[in-house]
C-alpha positions in Angstrom: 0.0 0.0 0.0 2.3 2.4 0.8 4.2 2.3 -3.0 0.6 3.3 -3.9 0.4 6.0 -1.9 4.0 7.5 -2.8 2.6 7.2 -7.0 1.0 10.1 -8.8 -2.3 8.8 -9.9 -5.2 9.3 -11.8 -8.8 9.0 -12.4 -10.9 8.3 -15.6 -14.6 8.2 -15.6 -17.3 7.1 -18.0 -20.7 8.7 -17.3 -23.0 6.9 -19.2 -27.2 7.0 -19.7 -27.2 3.6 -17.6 -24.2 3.5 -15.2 -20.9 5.4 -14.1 -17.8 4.1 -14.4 -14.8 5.3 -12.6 -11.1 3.7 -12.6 -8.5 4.4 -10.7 -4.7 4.1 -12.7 -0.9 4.7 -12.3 0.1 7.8 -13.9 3.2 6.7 -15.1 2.3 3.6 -16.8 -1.5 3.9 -16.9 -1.6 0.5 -14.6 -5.4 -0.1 -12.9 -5.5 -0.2 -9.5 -8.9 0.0 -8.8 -12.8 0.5 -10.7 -16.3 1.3 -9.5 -19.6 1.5 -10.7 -22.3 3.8 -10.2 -26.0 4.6 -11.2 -26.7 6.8 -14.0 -24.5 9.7 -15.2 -26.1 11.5 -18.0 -25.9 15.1 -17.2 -28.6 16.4 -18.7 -30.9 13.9 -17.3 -30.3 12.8 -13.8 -30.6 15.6 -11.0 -28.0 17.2 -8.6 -28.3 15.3 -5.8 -29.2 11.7 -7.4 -25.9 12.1 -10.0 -23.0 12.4 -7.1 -24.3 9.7 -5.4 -24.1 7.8 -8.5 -20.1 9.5 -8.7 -19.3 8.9 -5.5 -20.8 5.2 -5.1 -18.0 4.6 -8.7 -15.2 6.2 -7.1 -15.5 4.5 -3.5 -15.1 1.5 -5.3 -12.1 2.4 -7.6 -10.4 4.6 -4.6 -9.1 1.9 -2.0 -9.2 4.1 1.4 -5.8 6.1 1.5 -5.3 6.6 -1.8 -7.6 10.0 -2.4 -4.6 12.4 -1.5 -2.2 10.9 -4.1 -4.9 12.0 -7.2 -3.4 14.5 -9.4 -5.5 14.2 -12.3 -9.5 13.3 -13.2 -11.0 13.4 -16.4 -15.2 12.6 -16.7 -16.5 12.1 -20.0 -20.2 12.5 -19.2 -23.7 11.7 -21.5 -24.9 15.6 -21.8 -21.7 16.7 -20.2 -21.0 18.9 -23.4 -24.0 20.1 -24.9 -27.5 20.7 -24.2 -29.9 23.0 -22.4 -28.1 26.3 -23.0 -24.6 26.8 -23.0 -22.6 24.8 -20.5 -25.4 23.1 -18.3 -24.7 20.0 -18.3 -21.3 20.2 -17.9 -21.3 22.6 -15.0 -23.3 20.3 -13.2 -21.3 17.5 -14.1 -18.3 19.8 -12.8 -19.9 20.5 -9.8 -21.3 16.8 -8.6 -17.6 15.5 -9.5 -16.2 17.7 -7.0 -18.4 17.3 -4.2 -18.4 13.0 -5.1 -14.1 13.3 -5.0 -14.2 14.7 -2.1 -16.1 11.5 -0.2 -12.6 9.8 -1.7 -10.2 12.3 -0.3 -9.2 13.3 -3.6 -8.3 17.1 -4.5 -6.9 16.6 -7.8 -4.8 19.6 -9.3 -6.3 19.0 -12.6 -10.0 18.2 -13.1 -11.5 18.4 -16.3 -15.3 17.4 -17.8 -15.5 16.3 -20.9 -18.2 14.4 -23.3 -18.6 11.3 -23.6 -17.6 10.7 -26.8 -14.0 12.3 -26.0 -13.5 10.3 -23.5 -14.7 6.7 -25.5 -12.8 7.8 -28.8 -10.0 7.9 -26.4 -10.2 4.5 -25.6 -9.5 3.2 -29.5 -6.3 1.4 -29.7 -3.4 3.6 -29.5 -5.6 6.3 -27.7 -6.5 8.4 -31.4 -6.1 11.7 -31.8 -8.5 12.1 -34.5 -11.3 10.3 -35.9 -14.9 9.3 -35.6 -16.7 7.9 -32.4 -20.4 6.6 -32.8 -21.9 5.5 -28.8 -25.0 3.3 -29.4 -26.2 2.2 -26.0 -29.3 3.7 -24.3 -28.8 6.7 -26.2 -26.6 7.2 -29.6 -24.3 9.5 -30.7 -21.6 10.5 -33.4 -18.7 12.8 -33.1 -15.8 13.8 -35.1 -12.1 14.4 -33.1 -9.3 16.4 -33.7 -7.1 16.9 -31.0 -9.0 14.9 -28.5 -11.9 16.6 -28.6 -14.9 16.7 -30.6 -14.9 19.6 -33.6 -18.5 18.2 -34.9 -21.4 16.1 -33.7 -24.5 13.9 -35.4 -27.4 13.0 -33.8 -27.2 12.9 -30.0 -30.8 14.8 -29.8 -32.1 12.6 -27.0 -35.3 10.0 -26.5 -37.7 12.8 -28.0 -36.0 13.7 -31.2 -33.1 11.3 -31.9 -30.8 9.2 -30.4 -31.8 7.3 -33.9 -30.7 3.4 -33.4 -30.2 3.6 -30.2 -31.4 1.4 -27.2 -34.3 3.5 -26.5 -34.8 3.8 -29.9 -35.3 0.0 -30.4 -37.5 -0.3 -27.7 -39.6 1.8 -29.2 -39.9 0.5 -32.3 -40.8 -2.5 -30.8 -43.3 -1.1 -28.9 -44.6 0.3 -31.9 -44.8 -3.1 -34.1 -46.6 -4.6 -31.1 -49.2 -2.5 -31.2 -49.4 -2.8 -34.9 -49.8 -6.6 -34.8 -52.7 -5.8 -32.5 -54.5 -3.6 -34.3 -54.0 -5.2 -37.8 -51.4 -2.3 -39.4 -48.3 -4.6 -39.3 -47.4 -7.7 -39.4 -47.5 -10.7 -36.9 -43.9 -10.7 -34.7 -42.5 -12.8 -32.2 -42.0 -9.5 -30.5 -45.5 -9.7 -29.0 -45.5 -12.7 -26.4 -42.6 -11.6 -24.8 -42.9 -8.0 -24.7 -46.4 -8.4 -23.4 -45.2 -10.4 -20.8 -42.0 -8.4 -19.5 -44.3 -4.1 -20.0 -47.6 -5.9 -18.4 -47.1 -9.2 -17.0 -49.3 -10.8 -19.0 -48.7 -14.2 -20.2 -51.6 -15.5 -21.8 -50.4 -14.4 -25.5 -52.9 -11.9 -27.6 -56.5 -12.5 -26.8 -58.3 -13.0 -30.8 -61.4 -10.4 -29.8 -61.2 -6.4 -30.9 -61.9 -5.3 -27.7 -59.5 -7.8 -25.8 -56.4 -6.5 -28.0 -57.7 -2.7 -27.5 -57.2 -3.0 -24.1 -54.1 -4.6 -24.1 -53.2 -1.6 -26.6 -54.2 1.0 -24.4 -52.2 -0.5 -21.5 -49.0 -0.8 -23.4 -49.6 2.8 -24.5 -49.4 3.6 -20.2 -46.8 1.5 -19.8 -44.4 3.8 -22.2 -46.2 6.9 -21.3 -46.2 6.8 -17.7 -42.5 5.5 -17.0 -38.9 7.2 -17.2 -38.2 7.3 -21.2 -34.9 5.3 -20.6 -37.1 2.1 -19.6 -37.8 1.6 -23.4 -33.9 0.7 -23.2 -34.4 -2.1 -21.8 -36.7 -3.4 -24.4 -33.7 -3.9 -27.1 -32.7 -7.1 -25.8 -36.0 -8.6 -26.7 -35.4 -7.7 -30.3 -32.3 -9.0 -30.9 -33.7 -12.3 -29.5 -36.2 -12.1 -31.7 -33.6 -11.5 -34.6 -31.9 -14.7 -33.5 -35.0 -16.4 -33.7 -35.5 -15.7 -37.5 -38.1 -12.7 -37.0 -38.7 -10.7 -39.6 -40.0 -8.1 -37.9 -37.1 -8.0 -35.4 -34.4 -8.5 -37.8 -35.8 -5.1 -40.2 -35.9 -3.1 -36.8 -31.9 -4.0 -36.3 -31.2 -3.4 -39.8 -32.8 0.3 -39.8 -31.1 0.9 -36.6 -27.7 0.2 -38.3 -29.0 2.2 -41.2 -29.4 5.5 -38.5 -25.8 4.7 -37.1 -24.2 4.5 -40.5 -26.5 7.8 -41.4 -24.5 9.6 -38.4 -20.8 8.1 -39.2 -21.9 9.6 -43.1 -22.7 13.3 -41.6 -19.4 13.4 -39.7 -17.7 14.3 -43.6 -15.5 10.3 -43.0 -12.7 9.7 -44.7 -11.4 6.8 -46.0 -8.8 4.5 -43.3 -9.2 7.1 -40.1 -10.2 5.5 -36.7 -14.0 4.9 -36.3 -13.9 4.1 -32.9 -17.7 2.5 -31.9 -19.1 1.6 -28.2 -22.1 1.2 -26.2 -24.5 -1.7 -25.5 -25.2 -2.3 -29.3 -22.1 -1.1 -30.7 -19.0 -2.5 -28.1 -17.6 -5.9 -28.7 -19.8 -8.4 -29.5 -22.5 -5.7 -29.6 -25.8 -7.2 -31.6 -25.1 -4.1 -34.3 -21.7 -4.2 -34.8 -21.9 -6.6 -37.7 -24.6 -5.0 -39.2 -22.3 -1.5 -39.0 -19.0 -2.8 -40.1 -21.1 -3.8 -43.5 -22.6 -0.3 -44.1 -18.9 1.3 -43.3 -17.0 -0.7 -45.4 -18.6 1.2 -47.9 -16.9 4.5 -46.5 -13.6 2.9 -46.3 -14.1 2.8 -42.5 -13.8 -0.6 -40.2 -15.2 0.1 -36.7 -12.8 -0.5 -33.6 -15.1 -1.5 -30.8 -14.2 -0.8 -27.3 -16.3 -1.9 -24.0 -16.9 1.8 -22.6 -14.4 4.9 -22.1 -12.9 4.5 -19.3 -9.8 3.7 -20.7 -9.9 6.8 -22.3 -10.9 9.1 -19.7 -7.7 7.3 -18.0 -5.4 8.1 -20.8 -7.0 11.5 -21.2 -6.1 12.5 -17.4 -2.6 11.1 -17.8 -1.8 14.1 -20.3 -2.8 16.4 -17.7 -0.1 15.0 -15.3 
């Protein structure tokens, strides 16, 4: 313990739409000594008091007791931590909730700088790029062109209202949507019904044949997405890349026009052939259920997406240059 304490170190975190994460690294040699999770970190989204809980639960876990004093450097890359709701809201209040949560870790870190998300997960392609394209596709989606480290240009990234086209929310959505469709006779029959019925209603008795039996069952799915936190629609893309494993047509379309919408945003972000496209989030990190799907559509630009898991690693390396 005490060679940790004698080290300069560092903090990266990733402040995502579903969790924080925080990490704790050498500053020398970027090794990780310690990571935490958190609740939601979206900026723009989650209020004062709710969002450094959410910090400080991430760095308790990454900051072993003792260590807070020897922090030189922290770099957050936050989900509305950039832009949004007039100039510099969200990331004066991501500013603000970082240094109250480092402070439950003992850290006072000479350099502590907020970021967006996107900086800090382009960051985290292989070889830490300096310029480039980043596309996040998780409960929200975003595109951003780099130079320098930092985002010169952005696509999409207009939140569960207007945009935030292929994302998670977006999925869920869409699914929604083609459920009621099949109810009401406008679309298709999907193997999205059953189960989404089941996990927005509890109801487990598959679609009842009579008018007025699916009307209800309508109306109640229609409460179910009006009356929660838009974000719970997130958790409805798992469903339809099941469904796309199990050969449904429906599904499958809905996961093909989503990869349409992210290779929409990589096209607005002027690409150019061979440069990093760096891609992350639930849908688009390794092994995400679009990834495929994308790296088809940006062949075409003379891209080939680089997934990482999240961008931590980058809000790591990113804090390391301030040291």
């Amino acid at each position: 313990m005490s060679d940790s304490i004698s080290r300069t170190l560092v903090i990266g975190i990733d402040a995502g739409g579903t969790r924080v994460r925080a990490r704790l690294a050498d500053a020398r040699g970027g090794t990780v000594i310690g990571e935490g999770t958190g609740g939601p970190g979206n900026a723009m989204s989650v209020g004062r008091d709710a969002l450094t809980r959410h910090l400080a639960a991430a760095l308790t876990g990454a900051v072993p007791p003792g260590l807070g004093g020897s922090v030189a450097a922290v770099v957050g890359g936050f989900a509305g931590g950039s832009t949004g709701g007039g100039p510099g809201k969200g990331r004066d209040l991501a500013l603000s909730c970082l240094a109250d949560a480092l402070g439950a870790v003992g850290a006072a870190p000479a350099a502590l700088e907020v970021v967006g998300d996107a900086d800090v997960a382009f960051a985290s392609g292989p070889g830490a790029p300096a310029d480039g394209i980043v596309v996040i596709a998780g409960t929200g989606a975003t595109g951003a062109r780099m130079a320098g480290r930092r985002t010169v240009r952005t696509a999409d990234g207009d939140g569960w209202l207007l945009g935030d086209a292929g994302s998670g929310f977006w999925l869920g959505r869409e699914a929604l949507t083609a459920v009621l469709r099949a109810l009401d006779g406008r679309g298709p029959r999907t193997g999205l019904v059953e189960p989404l019925l089941a996990h927005c209603l509890g109801y487990e008795e598959g679609p009842p044949e009579s008018w007025e039996g699916r009307r209800t069952l309508r109306e109640r799915i229609i409460g179910y997405a009006f009356k929660g936190h838009p974000v719970q629609l997130a958790a409805l893309s798992p469903f339809v890349v099941a469904a796309a494993e199990a050969d449904d047509e429906v599904a499958r379309a809905l996961l093909d026009r989503a990869a349409d919408e992210l290779a929409a945003t990589v096209g607005a972000l002027a690409p150019r052939p061979g440069e990093p496209l760096v891609t992350t989030g639930g849908l688009l990190g390794p092994q995400g259920p679009l990834l495929e799907r994308m790296a088809v559509r940006t062949a075409e630009l003379g891209l080939r997406p680089e997934p990482v898991a999240d961008g931590a690693a980058g809000a790591v390396a990113l804090a390391r240059l301030l040291t």
